[in-house]
VODOFI-813283 format. One record per residue (C-alpha): residue number from 1; residue in one letter; x, y, z. Coordinates in pm, 1 decimal, m for minus. Example, Ala and Ser with C-alpha at 12.3 -4.5 7.8 and 13.67 -1.06 7.14 Angstrom:
2
1/A/1230.0/m450.0/780.0 $
2/S/1367.0/m106.0/714.0 $
END
This chain:
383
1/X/m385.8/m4308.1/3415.8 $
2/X/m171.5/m4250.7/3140.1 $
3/X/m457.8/m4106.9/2879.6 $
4/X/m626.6/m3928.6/3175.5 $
5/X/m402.7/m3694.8/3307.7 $
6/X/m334.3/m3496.1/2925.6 $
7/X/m729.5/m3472.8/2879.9 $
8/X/m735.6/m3332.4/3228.7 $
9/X/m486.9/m3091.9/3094.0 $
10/X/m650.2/m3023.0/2830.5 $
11/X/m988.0/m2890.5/3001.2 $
12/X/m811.4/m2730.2/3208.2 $
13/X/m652.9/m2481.3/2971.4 $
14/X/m951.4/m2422.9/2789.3 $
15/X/m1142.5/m2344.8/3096.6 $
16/X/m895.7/m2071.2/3181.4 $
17/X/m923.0/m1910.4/2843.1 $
18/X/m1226.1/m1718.8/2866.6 $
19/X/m1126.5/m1331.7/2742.0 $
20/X/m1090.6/m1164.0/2423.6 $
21/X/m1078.5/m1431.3/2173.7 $
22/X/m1401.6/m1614.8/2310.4 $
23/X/m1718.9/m1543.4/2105.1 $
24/X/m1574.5/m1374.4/1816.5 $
25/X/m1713.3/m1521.4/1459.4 $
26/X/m1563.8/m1274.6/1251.8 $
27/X/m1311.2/m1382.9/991.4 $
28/X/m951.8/m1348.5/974.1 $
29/X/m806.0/m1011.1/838.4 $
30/X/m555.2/m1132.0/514.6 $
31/X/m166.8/m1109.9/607.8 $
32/X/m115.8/m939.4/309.5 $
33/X/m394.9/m638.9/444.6 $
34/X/m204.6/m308.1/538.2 $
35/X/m367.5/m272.8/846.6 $
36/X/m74.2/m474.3/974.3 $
37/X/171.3/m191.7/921.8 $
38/X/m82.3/84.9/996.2 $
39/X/m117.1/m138.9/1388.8 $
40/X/268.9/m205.0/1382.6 $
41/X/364.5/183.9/1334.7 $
42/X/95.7/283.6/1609.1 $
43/X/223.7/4.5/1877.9 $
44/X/579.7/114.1/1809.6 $
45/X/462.5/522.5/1891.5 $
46/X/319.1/336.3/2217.2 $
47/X/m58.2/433.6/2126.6 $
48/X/m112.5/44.6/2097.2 $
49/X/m64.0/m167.2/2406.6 $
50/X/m176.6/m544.6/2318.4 $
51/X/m88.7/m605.5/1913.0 $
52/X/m55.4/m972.8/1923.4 $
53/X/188.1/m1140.9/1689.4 $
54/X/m12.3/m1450.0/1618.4 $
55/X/m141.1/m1372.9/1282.9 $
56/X/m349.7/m1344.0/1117.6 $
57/X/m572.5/m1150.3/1348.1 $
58/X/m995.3/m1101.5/1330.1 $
59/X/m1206.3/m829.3/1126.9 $
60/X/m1333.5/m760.4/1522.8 $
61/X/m1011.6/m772.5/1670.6 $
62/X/m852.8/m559.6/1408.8 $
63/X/m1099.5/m289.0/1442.2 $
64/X/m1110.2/m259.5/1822.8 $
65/X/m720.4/m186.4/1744.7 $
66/X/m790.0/32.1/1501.0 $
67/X/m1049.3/203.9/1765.5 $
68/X/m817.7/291.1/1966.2 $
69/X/m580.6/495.1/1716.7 $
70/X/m910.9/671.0/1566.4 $
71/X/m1007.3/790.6/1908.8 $
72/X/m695.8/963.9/1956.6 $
73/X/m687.5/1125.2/1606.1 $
74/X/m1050.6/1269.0/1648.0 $
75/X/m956.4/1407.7/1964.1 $
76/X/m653.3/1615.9/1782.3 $
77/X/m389.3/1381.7/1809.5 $
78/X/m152.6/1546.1/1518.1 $
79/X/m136.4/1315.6/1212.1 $
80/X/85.9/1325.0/886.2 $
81/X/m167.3/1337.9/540.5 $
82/X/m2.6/947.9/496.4 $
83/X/m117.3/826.5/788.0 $
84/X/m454.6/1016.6/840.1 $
85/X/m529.4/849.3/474.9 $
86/X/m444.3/503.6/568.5 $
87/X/m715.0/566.2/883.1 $
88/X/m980.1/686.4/648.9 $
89/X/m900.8/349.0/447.9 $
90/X/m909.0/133.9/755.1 $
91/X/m1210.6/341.8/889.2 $
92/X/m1442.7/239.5/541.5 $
93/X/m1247.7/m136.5/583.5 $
94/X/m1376.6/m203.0/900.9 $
95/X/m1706.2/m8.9/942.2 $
96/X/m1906.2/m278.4/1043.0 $
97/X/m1712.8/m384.9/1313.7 $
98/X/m1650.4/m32.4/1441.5 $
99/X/m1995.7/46.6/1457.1 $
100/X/m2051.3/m271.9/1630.8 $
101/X/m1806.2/m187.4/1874.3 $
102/X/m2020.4/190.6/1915.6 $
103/X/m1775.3/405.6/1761.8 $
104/X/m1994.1/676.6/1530.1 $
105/X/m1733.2/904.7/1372.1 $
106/X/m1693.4/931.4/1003.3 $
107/X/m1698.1/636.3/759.8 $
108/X/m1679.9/784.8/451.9 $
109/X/m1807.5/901.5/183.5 $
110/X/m2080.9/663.7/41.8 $
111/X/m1916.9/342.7/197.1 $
112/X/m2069.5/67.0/385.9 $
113/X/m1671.3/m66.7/447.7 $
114/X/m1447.3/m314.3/247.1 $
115/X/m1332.1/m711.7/277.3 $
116/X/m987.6/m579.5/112.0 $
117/X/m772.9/m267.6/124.1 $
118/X/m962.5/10.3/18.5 $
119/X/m1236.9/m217.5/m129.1 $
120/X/m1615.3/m175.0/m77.3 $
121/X/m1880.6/m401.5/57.9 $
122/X/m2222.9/m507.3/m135.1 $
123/X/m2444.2/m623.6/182.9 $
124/X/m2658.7/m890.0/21.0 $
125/X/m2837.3/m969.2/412.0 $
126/X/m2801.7/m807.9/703.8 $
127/X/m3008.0/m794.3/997.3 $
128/X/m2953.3/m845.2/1366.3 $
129/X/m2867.1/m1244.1/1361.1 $
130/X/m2732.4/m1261.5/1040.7 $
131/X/m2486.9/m1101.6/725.0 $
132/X/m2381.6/m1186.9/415.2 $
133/X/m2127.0/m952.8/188.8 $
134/X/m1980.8/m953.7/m131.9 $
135/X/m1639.5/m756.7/m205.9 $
136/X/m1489.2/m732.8/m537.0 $
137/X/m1135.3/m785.4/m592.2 $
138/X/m981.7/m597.7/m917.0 $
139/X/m610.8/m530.6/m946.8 $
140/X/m360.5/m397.6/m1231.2 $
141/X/m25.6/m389.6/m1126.5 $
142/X/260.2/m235.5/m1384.5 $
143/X/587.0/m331.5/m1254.6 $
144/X/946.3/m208.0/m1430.8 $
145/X/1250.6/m325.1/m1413.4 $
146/X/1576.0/m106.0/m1479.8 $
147/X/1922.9/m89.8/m1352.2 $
148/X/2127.8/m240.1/m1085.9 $
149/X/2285.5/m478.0/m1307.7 $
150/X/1989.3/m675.6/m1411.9 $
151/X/1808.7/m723.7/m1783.9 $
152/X/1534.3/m479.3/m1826.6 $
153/X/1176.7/m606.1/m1786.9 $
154/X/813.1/m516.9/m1795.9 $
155/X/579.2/m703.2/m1583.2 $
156/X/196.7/m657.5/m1568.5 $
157/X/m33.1/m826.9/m1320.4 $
158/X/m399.5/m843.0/m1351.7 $
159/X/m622.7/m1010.5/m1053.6 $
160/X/m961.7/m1055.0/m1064.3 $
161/X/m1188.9/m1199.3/m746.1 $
162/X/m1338.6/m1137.5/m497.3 $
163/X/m1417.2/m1198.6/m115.1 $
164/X/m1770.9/m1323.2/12.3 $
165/X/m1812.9/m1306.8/409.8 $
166/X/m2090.6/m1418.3/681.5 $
167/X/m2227.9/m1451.2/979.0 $
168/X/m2505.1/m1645.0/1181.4 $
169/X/m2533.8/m1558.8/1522.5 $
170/X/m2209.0/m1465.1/1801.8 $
171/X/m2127.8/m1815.7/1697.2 $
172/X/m2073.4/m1910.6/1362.3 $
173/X/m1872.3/m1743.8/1083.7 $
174/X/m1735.9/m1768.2/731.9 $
175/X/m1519.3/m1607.8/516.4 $
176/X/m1429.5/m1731.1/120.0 $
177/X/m1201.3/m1600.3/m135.8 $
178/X/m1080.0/m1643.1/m470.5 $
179/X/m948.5/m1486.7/m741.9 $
180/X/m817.4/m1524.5/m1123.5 $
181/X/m462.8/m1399.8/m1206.8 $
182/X/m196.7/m1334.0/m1480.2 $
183/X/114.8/m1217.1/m1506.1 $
184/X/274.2/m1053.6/m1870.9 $
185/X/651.9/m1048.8/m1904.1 $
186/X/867.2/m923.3/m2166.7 $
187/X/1084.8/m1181.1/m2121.0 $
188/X/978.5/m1561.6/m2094.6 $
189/X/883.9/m1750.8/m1821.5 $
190/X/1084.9/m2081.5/m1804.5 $
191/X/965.9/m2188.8/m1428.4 $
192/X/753.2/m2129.0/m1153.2 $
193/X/1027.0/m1968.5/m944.5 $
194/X/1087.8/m1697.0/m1291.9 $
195/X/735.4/m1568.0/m1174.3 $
196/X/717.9/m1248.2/m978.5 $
197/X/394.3/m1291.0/m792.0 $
198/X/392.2/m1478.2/m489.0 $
199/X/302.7/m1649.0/m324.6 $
200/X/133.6/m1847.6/m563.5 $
201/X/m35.2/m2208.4/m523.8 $
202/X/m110.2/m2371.5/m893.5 $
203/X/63.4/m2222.1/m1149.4 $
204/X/19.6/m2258.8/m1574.1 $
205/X/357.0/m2135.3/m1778.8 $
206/X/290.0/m2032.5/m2154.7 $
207/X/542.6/m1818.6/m2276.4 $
208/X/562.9/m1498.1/m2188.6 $
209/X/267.3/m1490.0/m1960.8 $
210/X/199.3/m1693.1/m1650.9 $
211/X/m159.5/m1771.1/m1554.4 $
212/X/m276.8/m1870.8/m1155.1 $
213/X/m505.5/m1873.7/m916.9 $
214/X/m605.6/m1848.1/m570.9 $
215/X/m875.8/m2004.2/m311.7 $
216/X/m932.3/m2015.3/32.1 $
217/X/m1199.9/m2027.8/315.5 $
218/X/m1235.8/m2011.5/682.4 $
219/X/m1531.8/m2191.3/893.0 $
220/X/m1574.1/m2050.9/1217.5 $
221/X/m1769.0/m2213.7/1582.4 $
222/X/m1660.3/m1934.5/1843.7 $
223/X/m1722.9/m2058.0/2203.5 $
224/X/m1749.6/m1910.9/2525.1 $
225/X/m1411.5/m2070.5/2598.9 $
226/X/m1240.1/m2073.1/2279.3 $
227/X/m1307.3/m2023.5/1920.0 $
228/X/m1221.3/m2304.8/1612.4 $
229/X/m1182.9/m2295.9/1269.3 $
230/X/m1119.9/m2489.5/967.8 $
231/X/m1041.6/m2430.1/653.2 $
232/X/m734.8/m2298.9/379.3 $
233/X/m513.8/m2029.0/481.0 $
234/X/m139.9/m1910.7/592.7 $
235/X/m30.1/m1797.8/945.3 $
236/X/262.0/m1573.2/1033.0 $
237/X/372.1/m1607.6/1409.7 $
238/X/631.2/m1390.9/1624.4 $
239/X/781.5/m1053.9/1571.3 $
240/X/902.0/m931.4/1251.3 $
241/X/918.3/m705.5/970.6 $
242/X/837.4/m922.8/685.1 $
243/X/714.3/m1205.6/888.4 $
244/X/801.0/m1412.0/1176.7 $
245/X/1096.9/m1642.5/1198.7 $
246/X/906.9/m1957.0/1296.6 $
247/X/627.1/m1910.5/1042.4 $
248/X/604.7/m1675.6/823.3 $
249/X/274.4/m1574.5/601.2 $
250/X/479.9/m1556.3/225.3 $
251/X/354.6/m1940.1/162.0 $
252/X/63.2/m2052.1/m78.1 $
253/X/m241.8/m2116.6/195.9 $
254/X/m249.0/m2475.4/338.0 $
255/X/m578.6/m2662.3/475.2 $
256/X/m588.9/m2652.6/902.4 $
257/X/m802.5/m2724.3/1161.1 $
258/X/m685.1/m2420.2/1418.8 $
259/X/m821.8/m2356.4/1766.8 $
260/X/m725.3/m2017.8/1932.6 $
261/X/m777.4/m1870.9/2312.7 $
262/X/m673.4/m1627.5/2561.4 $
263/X/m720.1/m1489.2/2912.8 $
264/X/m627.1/m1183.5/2981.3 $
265/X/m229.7/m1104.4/2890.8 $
266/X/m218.6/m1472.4/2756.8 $
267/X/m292.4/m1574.0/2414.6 $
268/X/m268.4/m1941.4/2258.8 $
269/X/m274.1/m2139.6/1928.2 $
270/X/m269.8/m2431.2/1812.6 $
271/X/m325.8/m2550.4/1483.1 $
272/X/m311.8/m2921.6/1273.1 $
273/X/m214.1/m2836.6/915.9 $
274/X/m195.2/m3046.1/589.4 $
275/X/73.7/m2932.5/399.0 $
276/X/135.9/m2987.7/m0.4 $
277/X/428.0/m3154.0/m146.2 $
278/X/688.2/m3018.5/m392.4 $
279/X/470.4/m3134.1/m715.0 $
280/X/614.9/m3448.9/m858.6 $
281/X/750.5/m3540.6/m506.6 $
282/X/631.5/m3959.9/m469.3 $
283/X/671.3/m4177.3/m175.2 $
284/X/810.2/m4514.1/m186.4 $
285/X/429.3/m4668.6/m342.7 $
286/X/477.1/m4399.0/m581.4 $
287/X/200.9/m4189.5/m480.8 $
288/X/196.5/m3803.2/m444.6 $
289/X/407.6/m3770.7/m92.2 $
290/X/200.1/m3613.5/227.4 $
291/X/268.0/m3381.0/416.3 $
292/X/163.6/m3273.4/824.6 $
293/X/269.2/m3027.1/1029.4 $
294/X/110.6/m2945.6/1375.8 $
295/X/217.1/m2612.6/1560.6 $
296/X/81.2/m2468.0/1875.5 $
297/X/241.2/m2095.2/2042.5 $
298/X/186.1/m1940.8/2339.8 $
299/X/243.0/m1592.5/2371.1 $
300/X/260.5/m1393.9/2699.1 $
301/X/227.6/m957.8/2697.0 $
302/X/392.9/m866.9/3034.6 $
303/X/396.2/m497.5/3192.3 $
304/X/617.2/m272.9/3068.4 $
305/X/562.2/m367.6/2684.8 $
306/X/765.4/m695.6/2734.0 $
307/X/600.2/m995.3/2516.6 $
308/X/694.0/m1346.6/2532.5 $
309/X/650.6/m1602.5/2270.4 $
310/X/694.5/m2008.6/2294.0 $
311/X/635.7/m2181.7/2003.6 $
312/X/738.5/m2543.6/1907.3 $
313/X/590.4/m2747.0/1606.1 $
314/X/650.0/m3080.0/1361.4 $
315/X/663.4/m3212.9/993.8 $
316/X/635.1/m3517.2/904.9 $
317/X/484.7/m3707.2/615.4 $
318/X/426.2/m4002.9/376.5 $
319/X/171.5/m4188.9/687.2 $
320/X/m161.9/m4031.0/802.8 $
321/X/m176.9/m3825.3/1096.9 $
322/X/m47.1/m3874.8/1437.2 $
323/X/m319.6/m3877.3/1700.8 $
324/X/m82.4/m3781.3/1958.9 $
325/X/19.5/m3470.6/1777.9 $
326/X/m322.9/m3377.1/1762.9 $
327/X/m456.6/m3224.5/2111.0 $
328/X/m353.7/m2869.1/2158.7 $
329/X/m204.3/m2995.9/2521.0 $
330/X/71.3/m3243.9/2361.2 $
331/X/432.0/m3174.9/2412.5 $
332/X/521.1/m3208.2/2048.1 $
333/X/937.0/m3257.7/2084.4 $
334/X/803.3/m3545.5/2362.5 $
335/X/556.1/m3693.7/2119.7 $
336/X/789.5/m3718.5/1856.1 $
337/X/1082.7/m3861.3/2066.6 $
338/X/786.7/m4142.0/2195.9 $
339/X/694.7/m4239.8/1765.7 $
340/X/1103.5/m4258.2/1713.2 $
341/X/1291.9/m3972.0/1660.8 $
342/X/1202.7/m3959.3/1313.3 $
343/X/988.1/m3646.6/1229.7 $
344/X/1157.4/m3258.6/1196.4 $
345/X/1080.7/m3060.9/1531.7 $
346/X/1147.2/m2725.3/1554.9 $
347/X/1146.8/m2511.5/1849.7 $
348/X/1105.0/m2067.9/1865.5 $
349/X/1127.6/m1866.3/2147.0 $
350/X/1124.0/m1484.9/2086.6 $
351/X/1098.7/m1170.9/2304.7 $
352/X/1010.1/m796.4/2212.2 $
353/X/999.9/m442.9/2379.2 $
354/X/946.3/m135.7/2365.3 $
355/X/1161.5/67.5/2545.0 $
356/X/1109.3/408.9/2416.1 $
357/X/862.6/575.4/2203.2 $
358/X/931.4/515.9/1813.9 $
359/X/1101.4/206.9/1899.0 $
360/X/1069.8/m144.5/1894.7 $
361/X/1356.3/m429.4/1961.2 $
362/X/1273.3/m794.6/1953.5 $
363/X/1514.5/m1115.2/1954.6 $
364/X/1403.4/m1436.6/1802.2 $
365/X/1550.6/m1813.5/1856.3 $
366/X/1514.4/m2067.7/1607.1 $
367/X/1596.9/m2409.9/1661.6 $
368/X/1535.8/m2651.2/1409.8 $
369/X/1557.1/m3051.3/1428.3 $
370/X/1710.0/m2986.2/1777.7 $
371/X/1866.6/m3379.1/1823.9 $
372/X/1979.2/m3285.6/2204.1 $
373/X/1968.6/m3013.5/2452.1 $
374/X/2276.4/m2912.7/2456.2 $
375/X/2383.4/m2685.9/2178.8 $
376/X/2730.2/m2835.3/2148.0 $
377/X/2631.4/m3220.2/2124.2 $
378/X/2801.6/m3379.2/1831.5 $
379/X/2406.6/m3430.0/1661.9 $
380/X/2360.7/m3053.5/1627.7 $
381/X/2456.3/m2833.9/1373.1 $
382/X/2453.0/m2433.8/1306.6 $
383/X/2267.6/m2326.3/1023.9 $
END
């Protein structure tokens, strides 16, 4: 029948994906972490094989990355004093999971590892089954503006939080974060866009200062065949230097229910998202507006450092969800086309190589709202 043949699908892909991603309860590693760079300089030098590009990525698979760079250094690999400090920094980061992983080199100095760039863990439990850590979050930031044509300003940002993480078993995971921020300018702040932070959820304007905050979380069941996760976060997906084209990770964190898989070369996503609305934005009741979006991406690393990347997704709001955007098997662009043509579709495809040592080339494809499949119908316009 009809309803049969997608949930046959459906097992059928997540029997396939058994591999890397199964059984790992660890939490996500923040976009904003500069491990990112530290993985994205080391895959372009071609010491890195397998850096996906659906991110964020997991403390465990971040430090079995990470492994793999510190391996080489201890065995003489020459470093410059930059990056052989941002390995000592990722080393105390992700101590925990290296160890786990059997790798005994340094850790330094004093440090049982860190939930943030260069922060440092307080283990309130740990034993063989379970964890529970606490790491601070305390940041000054003195920013000055001079030149180029613009008025001169003085900005200060102070952020204060902090990260609490666990574990219960190979099979269930947390992660929780929040922190307390403002921002001092010498010039007023009229509007949330005036502010330099970012991004920013909730936002409180009072002069010259600007006061916000931050929360998230992550919930984590990791199976044998995939893992899933709830909770409030961002995503960045496909190649890029500042983010990827069809979602980028410079967005306040939205709610999602995410489940993530992968055999072998082959990595997917897919993840039902509840989005917030411009504030002040009311449907046609007058109620606050709503907001879905559900994206899935499947991303492909071929020999020869070729990776492929398929992505497609949808918004729509002011009704409840969709159930037939919901399984990670539907054909979104069909699904919508079947409810009326009426919701925003959008469509990625995106390629990247390596074809020498130091280098790294990608090409993205972005088509948004596509109306037909042909790219000189009448319906569809360039951006």
């Amino acid at each position: 029948s009809s309803v049969k043949k997608p949930v046959l699908y459906l097992g059928g892909v997540l029997l396939l994906c058994t591999s890397a991603l199964a059984r790992d309860a660890t939490p996500d590693v923040s976009l904003g972490d500069p491990v990112y760079r530290t993985l994205d300089r080391f895959e372009a030098r071609g010491w890195l094989a397998d850096v996906p590009s659906i991110r964020p990525i997991t403390r465990l698979e971040a430090a079995r990355l990470v492994l793999q760079v510190l391996r080489r250094a201890d065995a003489g690999t020459a470093l410059s004093r930059t990056e052989l400090g941002d390995l000592q920094r990722h080393r105390v980061e992700f101590v925990g999971e290296l160890q786990a992983l059997g790798y005994r080199g340094p850790t330094g100095k004093g440090a049982s590892g860190g939930g943030g760039p260069g922060g440092m863990d307080f283990d309130v439990l740990s034993d063989s089954v379970r964890s529970l850590t606490f790491s601070p979050l305390v940041r000054q930031e003195l920013v000055l503006l001079r030149g180029d044509g613009q008025a001169r300003e003085t900005v200060s940002q102070t952020v204060v939080g902090g990260v609490i993480r666990g574990r219960y078993g190979e099979r269930i995971g947390f992660r929780v974060h929040h922190f307390e921020a403002r921002e001092w300018s010498s010039r007023g702040r009229a509007s949330r866009d005036e502010v330099m932070a970012g991004p920013i959820d909730e936002v409180r304007l009072g002069g010259k200062t600007a006061d916000f905050r931050e929360t998230g979380f992550q919930a984590i069941w990791a199976t044998r065949w995939f893992d899933l996760d709830i909770g409030k976060g961002t995503m960045a997906w496909g190649p890029g230097r500042t983010g990827g084209l069809f979602l980028g990770g410079k967005v306040p964190p939205f709610g999602m229910v995410r489940l993530r898989a992968s055999y072998g070369r082959v990595r997917f996503v897919h993840a039902v998202c509840l989005l917030k609305a411009r504030p002040g934005l009311l449907d046609a009741t007058g109620k606050l507006r709503s907001k879905h979006m559900t994206v899935h991406r499947l991303e492909v690393a071929l020999p020869k450092t070729l990776r492929l990347g398929l992505q497609e997704g949808v918004v729509y709001g002011d009704r409840g969800p969709e159930f037939i955007y919901l399984p990670p098997a539907s054909v979104l662009l069909a699904a919508q086309t079947y409810l009326g043509d009426r919701d925003n579709t959008v469509i990625g495809l995106d390629v990247s190589a390596r074809p020498a040592r130091n280098l790294k080339v990608y090409a993205c494809l972005f088509l948004d709202d596509l109306a037909k499949l042909s790219f000189s119908a009448f319906a569809n316009k360039p951006a």
